[in-house]
N, C-alpha and C positions, 0 to 999 in steps of 0.2 A: 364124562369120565373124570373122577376125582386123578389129580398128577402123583404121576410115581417119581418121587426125590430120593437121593444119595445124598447126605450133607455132608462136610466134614467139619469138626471141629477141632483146631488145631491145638484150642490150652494155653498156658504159660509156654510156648514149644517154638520154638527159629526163630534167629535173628531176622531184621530185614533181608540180607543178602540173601540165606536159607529159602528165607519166603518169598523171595520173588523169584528165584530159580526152581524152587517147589511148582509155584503159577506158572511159570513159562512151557515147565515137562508134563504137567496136566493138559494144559492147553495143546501142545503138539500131541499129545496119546490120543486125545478127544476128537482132534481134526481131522487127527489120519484115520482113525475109528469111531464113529459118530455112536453116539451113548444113547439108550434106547427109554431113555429116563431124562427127568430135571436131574441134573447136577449144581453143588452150590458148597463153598466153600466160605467157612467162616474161622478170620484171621484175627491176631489183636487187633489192636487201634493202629497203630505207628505200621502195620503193612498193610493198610485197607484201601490207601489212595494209590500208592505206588502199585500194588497189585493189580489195582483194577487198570491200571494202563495197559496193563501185560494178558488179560484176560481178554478173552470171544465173549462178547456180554450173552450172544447167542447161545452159546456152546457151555457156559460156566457162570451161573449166581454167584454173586458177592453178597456175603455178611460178617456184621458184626458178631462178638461173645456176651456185648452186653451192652446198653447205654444207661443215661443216668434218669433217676424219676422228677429230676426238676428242668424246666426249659431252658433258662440260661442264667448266669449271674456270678455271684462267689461264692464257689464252688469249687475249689481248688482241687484238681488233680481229677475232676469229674469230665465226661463227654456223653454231649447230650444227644438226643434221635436226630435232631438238624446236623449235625456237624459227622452225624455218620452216613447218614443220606447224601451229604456234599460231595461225601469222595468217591461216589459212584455206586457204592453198599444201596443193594436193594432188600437184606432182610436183614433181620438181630434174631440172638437166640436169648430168649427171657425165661427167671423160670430154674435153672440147671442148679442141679442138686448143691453142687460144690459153691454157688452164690447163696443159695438158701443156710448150708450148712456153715459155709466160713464166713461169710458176709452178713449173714444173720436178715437175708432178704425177707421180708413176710410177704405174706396175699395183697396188703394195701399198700407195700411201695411199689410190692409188680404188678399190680393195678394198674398204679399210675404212669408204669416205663411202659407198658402195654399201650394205651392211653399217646400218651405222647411219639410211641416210636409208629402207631399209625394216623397221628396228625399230622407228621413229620414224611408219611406213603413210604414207610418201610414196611413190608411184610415180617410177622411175627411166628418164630418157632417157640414156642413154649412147650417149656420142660415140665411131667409130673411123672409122679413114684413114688414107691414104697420101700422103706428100710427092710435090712433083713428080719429084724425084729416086729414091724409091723404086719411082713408077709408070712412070722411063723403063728403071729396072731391071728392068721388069717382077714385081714382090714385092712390089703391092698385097695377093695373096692371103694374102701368108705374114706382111704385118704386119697386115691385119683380122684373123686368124685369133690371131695371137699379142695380139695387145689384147683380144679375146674372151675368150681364156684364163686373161689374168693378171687378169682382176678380175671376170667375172661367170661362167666357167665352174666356179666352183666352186660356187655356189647350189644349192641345191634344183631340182628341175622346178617346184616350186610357187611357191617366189619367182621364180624366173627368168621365171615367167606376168606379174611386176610390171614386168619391164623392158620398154620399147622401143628399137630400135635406132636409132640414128640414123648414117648412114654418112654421112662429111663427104669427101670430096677434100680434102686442105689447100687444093692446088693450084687450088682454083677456089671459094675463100674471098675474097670481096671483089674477086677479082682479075676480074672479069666475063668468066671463063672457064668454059664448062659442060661437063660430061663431055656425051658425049651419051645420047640416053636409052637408047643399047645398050650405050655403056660402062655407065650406073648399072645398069640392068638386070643386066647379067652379074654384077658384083660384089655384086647385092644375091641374086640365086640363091647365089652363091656361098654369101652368109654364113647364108641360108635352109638351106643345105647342111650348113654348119658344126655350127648350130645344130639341123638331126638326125641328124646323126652323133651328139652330145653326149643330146640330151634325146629324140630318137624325132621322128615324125612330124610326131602332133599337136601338140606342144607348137611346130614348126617353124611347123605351118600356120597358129599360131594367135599368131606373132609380125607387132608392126607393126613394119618395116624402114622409118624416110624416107629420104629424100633430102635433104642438107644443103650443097647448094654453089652458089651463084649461084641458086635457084631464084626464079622470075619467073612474071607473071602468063602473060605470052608464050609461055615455056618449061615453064608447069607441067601443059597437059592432053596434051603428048606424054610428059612423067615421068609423071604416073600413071596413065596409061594401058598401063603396062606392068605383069604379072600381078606381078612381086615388087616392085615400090615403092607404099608403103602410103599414102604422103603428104610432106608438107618437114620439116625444119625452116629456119624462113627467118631472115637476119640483118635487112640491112637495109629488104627490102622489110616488116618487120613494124613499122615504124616511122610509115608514113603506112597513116590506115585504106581508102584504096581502093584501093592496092598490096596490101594483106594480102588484104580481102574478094576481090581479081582471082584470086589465088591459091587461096583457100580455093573459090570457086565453078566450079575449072577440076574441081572432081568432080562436079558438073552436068552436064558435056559430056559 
């Protein structure tokens, strides 16, 4: 059975002190109420070591937002898959639209942080989607499919076992717009598709695909209630801990 995950993504969003009292009220909600899913939460850099003190490694994933595509060196103001891996971080999120868009990331430098963050034995969430312009073009398919390509269709069947998918809509990033859950549905068969064309069945059936676009406590037990969305990843609802646990508990229903 492919894992059902909640992730949250926290952004440019809480100081340290923020975020390590965010961590401690997760961790108590989760303890006292045992979550019927993976839960995994990914912080900047400067709360990933401290957090992880404060977290149930059992109960709560640590990750990163991003690391760097080179190993070590000078590099200034960069942090590499090792140094995210040291401070307890067991996954990074590669990939996410806002790195692609502001950061000017392409397919061969997330190649390479792909590459590096599971030589380093972090598990990888990698982010793909389509603009709103691309989806009025209808050529959502042919750009998930070509961002699959350029940076984790090259793997192994065995490392590609390390990735999860995270399908984002640009277009319904922030903007409190939701595909609905037969548009995410379709596209996430699609990419379930994709990805046995490439690696065979099993390795398909045994991929988690979330859903990353406005997902809400509201909107989140018609999303995974559908047979290929595995779970979210959330922006800002992962920032107050009873918007996140609403979300996580909609796979209760």
């Amino acid at each position: 059975m492919r894992k059902k995950i909640v992730a949250g993504n926290w952004k440019m969003n809480l100081d340290l002190q923020e975020g390590i009292a965010l961590a401690k009220e997760l961790n108590e909600a989760l303890t006292a109420e045992k979550p019927n899913c993976d839960v995994v939460i990914c912080t900047p850099f400067i709360h990933l070591a401290s957090v992880a003190s404060v977290l149930d490694a059992n109960l709560i994933g640590l990750g990163a937002e991003n690391c760097a595509d080179k190993e070590k060196g000078a590099y200034t103001g960069e942090v590499s898959a090792k140094m995210v891996k040291s401070t307890g971080a067991q996954y990074v999120i590669l990939g996410h639209s806002e790195r692609r868009e502001y950061y000017k990331e392409t397919p061969e430098i997330l190649k390479e942080k792909v590459l590096l963050a599971l030589a380093n034995g972090l598990k990888v969430i990698f982010c793909i989607g389509e603009s709103l312009e691309e989806r009025e073009a209808n050529k959502q398919n042919e750009v998930v499919k070509a961002e699959l390509e350029g940076s984790v269709f090259n793997l192994s069947a065995e490392d590609f076992a390390k990735i999860v998918i995270a399908y984002e809509p640009i277009w319904a990033i922030g903007t409190g717009k939701t595909a609905t859950a037969e548009q995410a549905e379709e596209i996430h068969a699609y990419i379930r598709g994709c990805v046995a064309e490439k690696y065979g069945a099993e390795v398909a059936e045994n991929t988690s695909i979330l859903y990353g676009g406005s997902c809400k406590a509201s909107n989140a037990p018609e999303l995974f209630a559908k047979p290929d969305i595995d779970g979210g990843l959330i922006g800002g609802a992962s920032l107050k801990c009873a918007d996140f646990k609403g979300i996580i508990d909609a796979w209760k229903k």
